[in-house]
N, C-alpha and C positions, 0 to 999 in steps of 0.2 A: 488815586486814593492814597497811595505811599506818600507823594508830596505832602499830599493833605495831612498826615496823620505826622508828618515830620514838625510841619509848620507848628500842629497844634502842643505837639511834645514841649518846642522850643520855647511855646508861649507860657506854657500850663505854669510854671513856676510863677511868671508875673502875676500871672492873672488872679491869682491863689493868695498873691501878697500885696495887693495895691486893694486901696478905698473905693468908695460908688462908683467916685467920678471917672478915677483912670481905670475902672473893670467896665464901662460904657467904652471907651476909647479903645480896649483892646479889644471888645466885643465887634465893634465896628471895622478895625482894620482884619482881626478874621473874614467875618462875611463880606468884609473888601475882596479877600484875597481868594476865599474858596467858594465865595458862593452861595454859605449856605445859611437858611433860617436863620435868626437869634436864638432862637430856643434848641437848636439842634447842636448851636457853637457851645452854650454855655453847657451841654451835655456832656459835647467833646471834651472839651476844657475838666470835666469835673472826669472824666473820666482816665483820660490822658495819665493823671499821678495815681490813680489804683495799681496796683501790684497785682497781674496776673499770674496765676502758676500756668507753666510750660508745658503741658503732659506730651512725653514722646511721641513721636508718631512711629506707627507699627510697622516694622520694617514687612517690605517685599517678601513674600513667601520665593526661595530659590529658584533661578530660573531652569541651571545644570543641578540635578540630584547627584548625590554621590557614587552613582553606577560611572556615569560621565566623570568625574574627578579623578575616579578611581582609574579608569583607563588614560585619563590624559596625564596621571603622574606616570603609567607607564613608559606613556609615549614620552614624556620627560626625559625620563632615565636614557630608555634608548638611545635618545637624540644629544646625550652627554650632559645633561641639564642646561641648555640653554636658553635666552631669554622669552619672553613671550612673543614678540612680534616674531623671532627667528622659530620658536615650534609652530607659531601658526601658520607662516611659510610650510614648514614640512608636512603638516597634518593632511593635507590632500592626496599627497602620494604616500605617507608614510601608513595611514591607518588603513586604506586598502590592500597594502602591501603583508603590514602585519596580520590580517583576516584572513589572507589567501593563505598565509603561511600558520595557519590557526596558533598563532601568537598572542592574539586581542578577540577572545573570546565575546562579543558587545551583539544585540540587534540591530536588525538597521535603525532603530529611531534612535539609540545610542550614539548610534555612528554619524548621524543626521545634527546631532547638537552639538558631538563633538569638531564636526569640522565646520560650525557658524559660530565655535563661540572666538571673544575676542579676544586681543593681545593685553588690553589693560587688563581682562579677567581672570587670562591665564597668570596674568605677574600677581595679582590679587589673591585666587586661591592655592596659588604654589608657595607664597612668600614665607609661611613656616617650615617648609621642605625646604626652600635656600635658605634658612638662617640657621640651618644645620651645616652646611657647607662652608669650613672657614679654613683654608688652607694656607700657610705664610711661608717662607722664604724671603731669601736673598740670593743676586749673584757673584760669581767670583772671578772671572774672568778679568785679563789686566789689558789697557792698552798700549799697541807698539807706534814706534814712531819711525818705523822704515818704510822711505816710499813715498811718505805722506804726502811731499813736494810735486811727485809726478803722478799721484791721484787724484783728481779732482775732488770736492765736496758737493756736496747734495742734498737739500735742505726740505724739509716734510712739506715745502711751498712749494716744491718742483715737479714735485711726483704728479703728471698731468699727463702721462703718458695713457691712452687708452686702448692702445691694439696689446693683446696678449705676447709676452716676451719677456717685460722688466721685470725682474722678480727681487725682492731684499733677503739678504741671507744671514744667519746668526746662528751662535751655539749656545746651547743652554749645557752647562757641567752640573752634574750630580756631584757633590763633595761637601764637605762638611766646611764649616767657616774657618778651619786655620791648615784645610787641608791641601793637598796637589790635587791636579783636577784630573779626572777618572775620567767616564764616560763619558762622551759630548754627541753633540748630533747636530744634524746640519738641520734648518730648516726652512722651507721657502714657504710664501702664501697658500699652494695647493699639496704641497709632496713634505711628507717631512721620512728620513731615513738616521739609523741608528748608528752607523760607521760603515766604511766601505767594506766589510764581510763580518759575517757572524763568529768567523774561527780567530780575527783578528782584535787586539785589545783597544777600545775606543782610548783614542787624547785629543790633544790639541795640537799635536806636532802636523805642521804644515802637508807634510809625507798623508798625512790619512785625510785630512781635512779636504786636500784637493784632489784625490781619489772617491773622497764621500762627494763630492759638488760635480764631480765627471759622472759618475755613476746618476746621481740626483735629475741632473740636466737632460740624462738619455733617455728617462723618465715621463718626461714632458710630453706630453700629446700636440705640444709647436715649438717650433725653435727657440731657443732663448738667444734675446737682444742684447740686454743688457743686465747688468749685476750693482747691487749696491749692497756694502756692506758697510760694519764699524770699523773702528781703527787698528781691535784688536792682531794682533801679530801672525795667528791663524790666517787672515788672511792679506794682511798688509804686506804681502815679498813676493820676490822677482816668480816664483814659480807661476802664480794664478793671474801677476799682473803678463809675463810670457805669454801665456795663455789665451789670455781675452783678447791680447794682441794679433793673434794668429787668425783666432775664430772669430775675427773682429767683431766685439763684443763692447759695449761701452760699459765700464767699469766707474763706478764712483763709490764714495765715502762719505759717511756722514761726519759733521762734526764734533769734536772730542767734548764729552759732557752732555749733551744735547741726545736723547735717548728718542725723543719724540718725532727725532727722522729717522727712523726706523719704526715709525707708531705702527705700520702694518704685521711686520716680522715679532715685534714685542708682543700684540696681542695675541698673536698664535702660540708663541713661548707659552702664555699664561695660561689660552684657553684651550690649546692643546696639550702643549705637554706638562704640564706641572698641575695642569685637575685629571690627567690621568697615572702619572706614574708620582707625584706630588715631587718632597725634596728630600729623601733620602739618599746616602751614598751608595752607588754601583760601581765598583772595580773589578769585577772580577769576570772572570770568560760565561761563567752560568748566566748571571746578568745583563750580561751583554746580550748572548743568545734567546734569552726572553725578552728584553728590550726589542732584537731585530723584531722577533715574532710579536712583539704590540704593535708596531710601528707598521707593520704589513696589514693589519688588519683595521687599523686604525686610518689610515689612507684611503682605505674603502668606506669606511663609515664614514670619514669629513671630504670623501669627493665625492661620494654619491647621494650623502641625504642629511649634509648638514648647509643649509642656507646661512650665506651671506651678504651682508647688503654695504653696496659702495656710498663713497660720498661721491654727490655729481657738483654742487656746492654749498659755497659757504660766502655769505655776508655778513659783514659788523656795521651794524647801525648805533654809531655811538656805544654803549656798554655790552650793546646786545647784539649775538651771534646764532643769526640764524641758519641751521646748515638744510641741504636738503640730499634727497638720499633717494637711492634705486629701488624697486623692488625687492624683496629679498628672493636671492633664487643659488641653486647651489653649482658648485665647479662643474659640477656633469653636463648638468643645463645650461650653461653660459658657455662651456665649450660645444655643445650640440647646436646653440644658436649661431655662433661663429660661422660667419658666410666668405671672412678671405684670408685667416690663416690656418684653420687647421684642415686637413685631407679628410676626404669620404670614406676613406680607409682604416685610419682613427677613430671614426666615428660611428661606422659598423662592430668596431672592435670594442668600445667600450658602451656600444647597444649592447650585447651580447656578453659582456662583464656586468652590466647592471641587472639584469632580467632575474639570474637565479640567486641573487644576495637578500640574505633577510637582516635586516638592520638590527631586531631582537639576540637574533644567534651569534651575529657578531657583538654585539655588546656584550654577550655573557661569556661570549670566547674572555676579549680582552678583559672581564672583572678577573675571570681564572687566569689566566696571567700575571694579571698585577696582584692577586693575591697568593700567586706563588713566589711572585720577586720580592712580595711584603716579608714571605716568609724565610727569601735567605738573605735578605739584609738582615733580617730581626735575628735569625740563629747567627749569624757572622756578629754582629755585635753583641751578645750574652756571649759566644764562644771566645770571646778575646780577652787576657788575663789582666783582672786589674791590677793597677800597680799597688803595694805595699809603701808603707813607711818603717825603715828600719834605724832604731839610735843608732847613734856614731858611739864607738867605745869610751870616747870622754866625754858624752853629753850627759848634760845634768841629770837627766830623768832617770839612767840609766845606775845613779849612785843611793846607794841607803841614806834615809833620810836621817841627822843627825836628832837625837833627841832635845825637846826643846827645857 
């Protein structure tokens, strides 16, 4: 019927504007074409050029009421506002969890809608809550060129390693745009840490940097293989290349400019640390020490109950790229399925680190945290004296105006 009603659309104009003879001729190649009566065509036809009005149709009465919205911006927040398809990964474990821990006050038929509905719905009814979230930066970090010759490179085409070990690493500096860089922190895929002690002052001098990546590694629930960093001078020197030498470790480099080999390590920068502690400057030991205590608590909430999903691949067919992608499931889970490198002893031991964690409690730890570090960056800058302008003894402003 669609073709039919195209056909007729197409014709109606002629048919409207031609004499006897050729309004016979179009009448005939219609009921050639569709089939139907004379008398039914020439309805078509007359009807075809009438101007319908559109009346809306009445949208769907909701399928999730607002009890369910209301609880799934909960679970939002908790899970650090993450995408839809990545909260509806968590919502199976996360909203029994928060019940037990009477965090998510809901019925079960609440809790029944809430863990069927779906990932376009969740990006749908959340999308005014994220267009509230807009946080921007830059970084400052500089690259070195020591070394570079006997580090290999390492191109975001390479990373096909699939056994747990390779990990990319990077520092994100708190500092302002024309400043020296203060606090850094190391950060890998699953572990990220704030400097190698709380009583010491976070930089970028190689001394801490590879104190913070010794510390980080021991961290690890399996050994680490291999390392891949940028070019920067933190890690481009004999100490860390010594190092990996020793722990035979393959160490590579990504290309100078080229940020998108490292597209793993960058999106953690963004979606870890700079939507939790955003970009203000921290230099100082207090911040530092609440930085550590984010950072401890925040490792728990992104290895225990924030879902990630790998790419397995990716095709281009002509213009078009289509990639395909794992499950979503989180560090805890993808290390507990681990059948050849990590130990049973491991894995008892982070049973038994997951069991009494509420994901609610630790997120309200770490908002109070970073709204205490909001608070001594913001009194550190009020507290810091602005400069004046004072004349020079022969500056003009400084002389009586001559009468005119």
């Amino acid at each position: 019927m669609s073709e039919r009603r195209a056909v007729t659309k197409a014709i109606a104009t002629r048919y409207a504007r031609s004499d006897r003879a050729a309004k016979k001729q179009v009448l005939n190649e219609l009921c050639a074409t569709t089939g139907w009566h004379r008398d039914h065509a020439r309805k078509a036809l007359r009807q075809a050029l009438v101007l319908k009005p559109v009346r809306p149709r009445a949208p769907r009465p909701p399928l999730y009421g607002e009890p369910v919205i209301e609880a799934l911006r909960f679970c939002w927040a908790v899970q650090g506002t993450p995408c839809g398809r990545l909260l509806a990964a968590a919502l199976p474990d996360l909203v029994p969890r928060l019940r037990r821990f009477n965090e998510l006050q809901i019925d079960d038929s609440t809790a029944a809608q809430l863990l069927r509905i779906a990932p376009a719905t969740i990006d749908r009814r959340l999308k005014p809550d994220r267009a509230k979230l807009d946080p921007r930066g830059r970084s400052h970090t500089k690259p070195g060129t020591l070394l570079k010759d006997s580090i290999p490179m390492r191109t975001w085409a390479e990373w096909d390693d699939a056994v747990p070990g390779f990990v990319e690493i990077d520092l994100v500096g708190h500092e302002v745009a024309t400043g020296a860089s203060s606090v850094s922190r190391w950060i890998s895929p699953t572990l990220q840490r704030a400097g190698p002690r709380p009583d010491r002052c976070g930089n970028k001098a190689q001394k801490w940097v590879f104190a913070a990546i010794k510390d980080a590694t021991a961290a690890f629930p399996f050994p680490i293989l291999g390392i891949d960093s940028d070019n920067g001078t933190e890690f481009i020197n004999w100490e860390l290349l010594a190092w990996c030498e020793q722990e035979s470790l393959t160490f590579t480099r990504s290309r100078s400019g080229n940020k998108n080999d490292g597209a793993h390590v960058e999106q953690k920068n963004w979606h870890i640390v700079r939507q939790t502690v955003g970009y203000h400057r921290y230099d100082t030991a207090a911040e530092l020490e609440l930085l550590n205590l984010i950072w401890a608590l925040q490792r728990l909430l992104t290895n225990h109950f924030g879902p990630q999903q790998k790419l397995l691949a990716k095709v281009r067919t002509g213009a078009k790229i289509t990639k395909t992608y794992d499950a979503p499931a989180t560090p805890y889970q993808r290390v507990l399925a681990d059948t050849g490198t990590v130990s049973r002893d491991v894995k008892t031991r982070l049973r038994r680190e997951n069991k009494p964690l509420s994901p609610a409690a630790i997120q309200r730890q770490i908002q109070a945290l970073s709204a205490d570090l909001l608070t001594l960056t913001t009194a550190k800058r009020a507290a810091k004296p602005q400069p004046t302008l004072r004349a020079k003894p022969n500056d003009s402003t400084n002389q009586p105006r001559r009468a005119s």
